[in-house]
N, CA, C and O atoms as CSV, one atom per row, in Angstrom:
chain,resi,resn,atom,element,x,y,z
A,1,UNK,N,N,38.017,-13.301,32.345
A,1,UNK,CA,C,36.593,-13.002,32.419
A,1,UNK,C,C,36.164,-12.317,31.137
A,1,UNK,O,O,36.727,-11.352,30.620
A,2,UNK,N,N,34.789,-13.129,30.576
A,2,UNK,CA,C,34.314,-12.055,29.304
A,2,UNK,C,C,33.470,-10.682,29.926
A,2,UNK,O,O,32.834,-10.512,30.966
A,3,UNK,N,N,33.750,-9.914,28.915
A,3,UNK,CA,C,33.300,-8.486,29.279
A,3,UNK,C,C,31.764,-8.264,28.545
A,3,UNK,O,O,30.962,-7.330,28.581
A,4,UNK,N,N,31.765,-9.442,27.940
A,4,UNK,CA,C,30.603,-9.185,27.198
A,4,UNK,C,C,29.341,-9.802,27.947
A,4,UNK,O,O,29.296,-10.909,28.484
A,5,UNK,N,N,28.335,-8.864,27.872
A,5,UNK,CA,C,27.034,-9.439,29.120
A,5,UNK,C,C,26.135,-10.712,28.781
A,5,UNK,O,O,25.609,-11.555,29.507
A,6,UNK,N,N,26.163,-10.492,27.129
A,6,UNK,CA,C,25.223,-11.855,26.923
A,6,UNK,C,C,26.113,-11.998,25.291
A,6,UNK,O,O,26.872,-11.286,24.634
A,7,UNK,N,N,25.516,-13.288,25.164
A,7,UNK,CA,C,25.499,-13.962,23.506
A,7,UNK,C,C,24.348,-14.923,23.244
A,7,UNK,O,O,23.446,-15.512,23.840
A,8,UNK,N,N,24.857,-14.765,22.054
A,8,UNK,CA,C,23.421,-15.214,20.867
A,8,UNK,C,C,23.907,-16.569,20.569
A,8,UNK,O,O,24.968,-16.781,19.982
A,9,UNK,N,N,22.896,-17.721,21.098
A,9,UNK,CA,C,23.615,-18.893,20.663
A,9,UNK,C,C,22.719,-19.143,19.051
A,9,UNK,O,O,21.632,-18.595,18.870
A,10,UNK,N,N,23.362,-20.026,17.992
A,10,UNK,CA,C,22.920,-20.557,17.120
A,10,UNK,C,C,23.236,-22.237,16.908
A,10,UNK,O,O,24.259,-22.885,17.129
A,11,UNK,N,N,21.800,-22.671,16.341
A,11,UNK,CA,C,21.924,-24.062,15.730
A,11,UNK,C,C,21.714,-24.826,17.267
A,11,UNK,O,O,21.527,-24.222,18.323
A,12,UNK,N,N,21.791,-26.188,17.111
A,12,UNK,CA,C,21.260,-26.865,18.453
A,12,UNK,C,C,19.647,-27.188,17.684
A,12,UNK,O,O,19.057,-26.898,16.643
A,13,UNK,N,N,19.321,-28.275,19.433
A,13,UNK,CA,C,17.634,-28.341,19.449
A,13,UNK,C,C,16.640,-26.975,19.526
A,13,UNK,O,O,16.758,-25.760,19.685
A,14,UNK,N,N,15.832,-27.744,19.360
A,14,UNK,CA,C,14.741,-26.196,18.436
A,14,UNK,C,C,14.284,-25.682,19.903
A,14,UNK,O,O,14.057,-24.512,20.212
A,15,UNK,N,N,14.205,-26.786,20.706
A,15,UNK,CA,C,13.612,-26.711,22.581
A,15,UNK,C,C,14.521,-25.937,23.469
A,15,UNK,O,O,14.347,-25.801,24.680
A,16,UNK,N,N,15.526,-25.427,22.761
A,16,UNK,CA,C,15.947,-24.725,23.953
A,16,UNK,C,C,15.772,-23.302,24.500
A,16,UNK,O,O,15.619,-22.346,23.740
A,17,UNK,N,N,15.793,-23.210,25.548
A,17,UNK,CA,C,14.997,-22.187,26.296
A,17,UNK,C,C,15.062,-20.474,26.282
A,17,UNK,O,O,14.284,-19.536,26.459
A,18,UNK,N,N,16.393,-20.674,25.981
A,18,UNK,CA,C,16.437,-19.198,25.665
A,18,UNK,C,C,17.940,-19.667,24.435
A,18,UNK,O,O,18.731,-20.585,24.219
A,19,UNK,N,N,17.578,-18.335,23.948
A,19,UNK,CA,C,18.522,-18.220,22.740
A,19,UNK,C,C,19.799,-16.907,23.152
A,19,UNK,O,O,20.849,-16.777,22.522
A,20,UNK,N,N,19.390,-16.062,24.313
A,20,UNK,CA,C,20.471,-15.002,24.217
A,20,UNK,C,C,20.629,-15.278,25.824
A,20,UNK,O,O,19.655,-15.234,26.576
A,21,UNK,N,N,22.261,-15.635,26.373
A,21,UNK,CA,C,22.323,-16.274,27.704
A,21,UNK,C,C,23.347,-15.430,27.672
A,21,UNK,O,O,23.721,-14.591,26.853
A,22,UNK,N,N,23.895,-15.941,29.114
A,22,UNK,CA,C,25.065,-15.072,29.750
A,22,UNK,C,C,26.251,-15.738,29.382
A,22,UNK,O,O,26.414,-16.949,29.233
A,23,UNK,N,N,27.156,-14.714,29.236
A,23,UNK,CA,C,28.289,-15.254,28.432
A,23,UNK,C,C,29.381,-16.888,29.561
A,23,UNK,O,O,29.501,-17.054,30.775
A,24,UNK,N,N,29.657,-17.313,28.941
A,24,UNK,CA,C,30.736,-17.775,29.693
A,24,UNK,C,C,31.677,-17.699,30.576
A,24,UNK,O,O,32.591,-16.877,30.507
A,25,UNK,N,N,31.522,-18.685,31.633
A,25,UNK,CA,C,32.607,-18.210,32.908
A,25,UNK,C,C,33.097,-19.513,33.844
A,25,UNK,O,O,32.304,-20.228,34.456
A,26,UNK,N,N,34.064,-19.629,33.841
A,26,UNK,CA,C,35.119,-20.029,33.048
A,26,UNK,C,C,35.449,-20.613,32.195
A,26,UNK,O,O,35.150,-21.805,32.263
A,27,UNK,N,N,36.182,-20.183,31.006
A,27,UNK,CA,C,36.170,-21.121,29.764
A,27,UNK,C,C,35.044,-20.543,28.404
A,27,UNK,O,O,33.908,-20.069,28.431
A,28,UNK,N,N,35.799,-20.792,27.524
A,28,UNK,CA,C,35.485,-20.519,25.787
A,28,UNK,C,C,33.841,-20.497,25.637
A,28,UNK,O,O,33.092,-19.624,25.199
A,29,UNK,N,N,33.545,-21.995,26.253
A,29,UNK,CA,C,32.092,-22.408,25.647
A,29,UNK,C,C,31.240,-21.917,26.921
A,29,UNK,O,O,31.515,-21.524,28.055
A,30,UNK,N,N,29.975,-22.151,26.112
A,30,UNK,CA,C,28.687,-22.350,26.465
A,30,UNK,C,C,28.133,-23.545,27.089
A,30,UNK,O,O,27.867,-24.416,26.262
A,31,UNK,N,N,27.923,-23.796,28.093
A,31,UNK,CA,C,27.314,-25.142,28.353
A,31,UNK,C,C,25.604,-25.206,28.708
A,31,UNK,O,O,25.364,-24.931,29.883
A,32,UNK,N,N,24.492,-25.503,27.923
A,32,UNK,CA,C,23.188,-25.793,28.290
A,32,UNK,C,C,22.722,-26.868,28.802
A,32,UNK,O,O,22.861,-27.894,28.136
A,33,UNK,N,N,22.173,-26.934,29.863
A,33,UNK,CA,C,21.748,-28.409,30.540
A,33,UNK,C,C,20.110,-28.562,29.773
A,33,UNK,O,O,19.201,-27.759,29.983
A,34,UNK,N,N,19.999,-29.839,28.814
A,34,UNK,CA,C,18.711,-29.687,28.679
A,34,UNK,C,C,18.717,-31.121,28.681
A,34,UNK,O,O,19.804,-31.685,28.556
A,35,UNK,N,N,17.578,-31.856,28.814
A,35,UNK,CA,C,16.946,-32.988,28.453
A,35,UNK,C,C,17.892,-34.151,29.066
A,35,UNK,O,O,18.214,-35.111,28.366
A,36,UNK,N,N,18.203,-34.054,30.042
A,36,UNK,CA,C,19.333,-35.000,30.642
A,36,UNK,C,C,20.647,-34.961,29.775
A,36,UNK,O,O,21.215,-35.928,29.268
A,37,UNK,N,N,20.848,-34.220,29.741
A,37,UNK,CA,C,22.724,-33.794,28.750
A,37,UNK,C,C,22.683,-32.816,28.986
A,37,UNK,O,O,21.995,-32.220,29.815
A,38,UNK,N,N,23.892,-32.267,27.844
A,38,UNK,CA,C,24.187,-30.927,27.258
A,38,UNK,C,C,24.544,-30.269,26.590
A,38,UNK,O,O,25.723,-30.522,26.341
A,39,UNK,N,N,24.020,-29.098,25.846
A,39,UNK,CA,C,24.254,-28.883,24.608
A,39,UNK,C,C,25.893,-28.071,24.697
A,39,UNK,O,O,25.949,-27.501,25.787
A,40,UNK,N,N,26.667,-27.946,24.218
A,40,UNK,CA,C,27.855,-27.429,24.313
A,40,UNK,C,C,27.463,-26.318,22.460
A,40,UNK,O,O,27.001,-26.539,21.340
A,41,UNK,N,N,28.064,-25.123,23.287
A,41,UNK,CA,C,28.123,-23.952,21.993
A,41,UNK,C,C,29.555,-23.343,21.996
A,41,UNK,O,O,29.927,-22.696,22.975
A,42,UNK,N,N,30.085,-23.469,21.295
A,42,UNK,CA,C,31.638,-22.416,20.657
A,42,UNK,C,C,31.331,-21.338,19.963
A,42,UNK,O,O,30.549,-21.221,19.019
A,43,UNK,N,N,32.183,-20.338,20.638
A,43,UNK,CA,C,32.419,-19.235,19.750
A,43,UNK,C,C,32.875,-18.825,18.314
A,43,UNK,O,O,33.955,-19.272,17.929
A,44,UNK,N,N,32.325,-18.211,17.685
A,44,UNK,CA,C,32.363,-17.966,16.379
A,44,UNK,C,C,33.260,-16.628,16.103
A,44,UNK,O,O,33.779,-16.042,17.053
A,45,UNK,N,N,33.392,-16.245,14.976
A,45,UNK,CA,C,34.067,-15.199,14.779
A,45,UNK,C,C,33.448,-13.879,14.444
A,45,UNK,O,O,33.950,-12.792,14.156
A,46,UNK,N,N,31.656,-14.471,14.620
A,46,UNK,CA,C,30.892,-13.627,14.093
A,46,UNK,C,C,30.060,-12.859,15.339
A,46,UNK,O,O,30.082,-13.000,16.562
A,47,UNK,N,N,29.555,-12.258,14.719
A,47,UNK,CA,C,28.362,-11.076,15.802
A,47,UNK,C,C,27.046,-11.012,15.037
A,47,UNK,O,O,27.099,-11.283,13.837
A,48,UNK,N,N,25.960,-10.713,15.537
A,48,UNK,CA,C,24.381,-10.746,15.025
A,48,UNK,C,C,23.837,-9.902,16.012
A,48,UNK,O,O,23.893,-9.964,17.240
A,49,UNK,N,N,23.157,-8.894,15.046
A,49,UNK,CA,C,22.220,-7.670,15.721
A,49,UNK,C,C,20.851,-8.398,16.143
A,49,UNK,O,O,19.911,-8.871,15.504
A,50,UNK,N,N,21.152,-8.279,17.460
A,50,UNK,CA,C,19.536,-8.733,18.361
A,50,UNK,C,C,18.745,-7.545,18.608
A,50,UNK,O,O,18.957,-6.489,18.011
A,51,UNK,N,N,17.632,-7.730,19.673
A,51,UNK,CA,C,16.577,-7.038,20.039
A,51,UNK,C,C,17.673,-6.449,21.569
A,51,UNK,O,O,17.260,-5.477,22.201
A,52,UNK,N,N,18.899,-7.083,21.972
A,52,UNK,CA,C,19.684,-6.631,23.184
A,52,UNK,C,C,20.681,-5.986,22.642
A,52,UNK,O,O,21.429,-5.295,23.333
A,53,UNK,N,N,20.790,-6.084,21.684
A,53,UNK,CA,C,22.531,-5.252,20.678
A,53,UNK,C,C,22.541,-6.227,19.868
A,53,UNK,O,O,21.818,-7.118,19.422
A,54,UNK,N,N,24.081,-5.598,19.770
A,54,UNK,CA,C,25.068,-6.917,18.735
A,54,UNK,C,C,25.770,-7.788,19.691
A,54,UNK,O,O,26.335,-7.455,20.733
A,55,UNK,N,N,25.664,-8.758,19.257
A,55,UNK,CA,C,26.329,-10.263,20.340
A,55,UNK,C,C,27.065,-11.190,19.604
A,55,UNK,O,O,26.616,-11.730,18.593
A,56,UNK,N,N,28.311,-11.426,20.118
A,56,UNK,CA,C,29.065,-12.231,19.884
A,56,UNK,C,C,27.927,-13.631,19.472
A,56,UNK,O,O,27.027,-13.990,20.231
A,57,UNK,N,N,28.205,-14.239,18.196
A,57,UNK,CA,C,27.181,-15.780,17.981
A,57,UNK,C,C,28.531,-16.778,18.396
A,57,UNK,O,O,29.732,-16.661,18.154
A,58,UNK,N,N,27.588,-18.003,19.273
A,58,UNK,CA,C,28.034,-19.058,19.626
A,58,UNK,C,C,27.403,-20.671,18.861
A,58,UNK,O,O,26.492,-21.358,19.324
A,59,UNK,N,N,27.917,-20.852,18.055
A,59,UNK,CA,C,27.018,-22.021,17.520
A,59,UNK,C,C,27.245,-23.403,18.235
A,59,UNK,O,O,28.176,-23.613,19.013
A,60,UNK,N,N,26.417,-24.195,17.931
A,60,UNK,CA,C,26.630,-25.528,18.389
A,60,UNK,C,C,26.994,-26.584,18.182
A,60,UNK,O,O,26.821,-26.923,17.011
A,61,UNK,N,N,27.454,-27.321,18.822
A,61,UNK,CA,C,28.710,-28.629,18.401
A,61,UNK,C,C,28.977,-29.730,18.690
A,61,UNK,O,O,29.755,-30.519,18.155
A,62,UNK,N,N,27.951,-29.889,20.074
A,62,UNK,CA,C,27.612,-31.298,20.671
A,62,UNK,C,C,26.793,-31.440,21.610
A,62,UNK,O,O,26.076,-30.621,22.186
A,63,UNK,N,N,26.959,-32.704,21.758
A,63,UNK,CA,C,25.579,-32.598,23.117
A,63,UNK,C,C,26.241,-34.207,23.812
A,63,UNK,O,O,26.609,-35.283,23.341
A,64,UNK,N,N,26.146,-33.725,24.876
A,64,UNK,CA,C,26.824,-34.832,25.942
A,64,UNK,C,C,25.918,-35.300,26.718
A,64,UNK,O,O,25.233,-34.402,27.207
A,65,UNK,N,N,25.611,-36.415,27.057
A,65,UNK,CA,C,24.699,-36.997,27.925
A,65,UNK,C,C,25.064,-37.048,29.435
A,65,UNK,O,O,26.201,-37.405,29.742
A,66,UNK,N,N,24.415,-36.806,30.125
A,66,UNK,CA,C,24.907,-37.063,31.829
A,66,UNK,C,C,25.252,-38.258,32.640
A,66,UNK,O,O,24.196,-38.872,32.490
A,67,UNK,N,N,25.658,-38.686,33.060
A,67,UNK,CA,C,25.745,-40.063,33.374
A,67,UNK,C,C,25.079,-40.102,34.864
A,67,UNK,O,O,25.490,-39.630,35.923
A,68,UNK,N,N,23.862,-40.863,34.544
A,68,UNK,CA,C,23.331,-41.369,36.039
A,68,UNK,C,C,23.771,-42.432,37.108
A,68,UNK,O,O,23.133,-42.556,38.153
C-alpha cells in the first residue's frame, strides 16, 4: 500500500479531469478512464510542489482503448 495520499500526474490529454488524484492501489501505475480508454501514468523519480504539498509526479505513457 502507498502511504502517500495523492500525486501529481504529468503530460497526457489536456481534458483530463483532475491533475492531483489518489495514489495507486494495487500496483505502480495510475490508471484514468477517459474518453472510452485509458490513460495509464508511471511513476517518476521526481516530486513537484503543489497547492496540496509536494507529490510524488506520475507522467504518462499510454492510452489503451476499451474493448466494446
Amino acid at each position: 500500500m502507498n502511504d502517500t495520499e495523492k500525486v501529481l500526474l504529468e503530460g497526457g490529454p489536456d481534458d483530463l479531469p483532475e491533475r492531483i488524484v489518489p495514489p495507486p492501489a494495487p500496483g505502480p501505475d495510475v490508471k484514468i478512464k477517459l474518453r472510452g480508454g485509458y490513460e495509464h501514468f508511471r511513476p517518476t523519480s521526481r516530486a513537484d510542489n503543489t497547492p496540496q504539498g509536494r507529490l510524488p509526479v506520475y507522467e504518462w505513457w499510454e492510452r489503451t482503448e476499451i474493448a466494446e
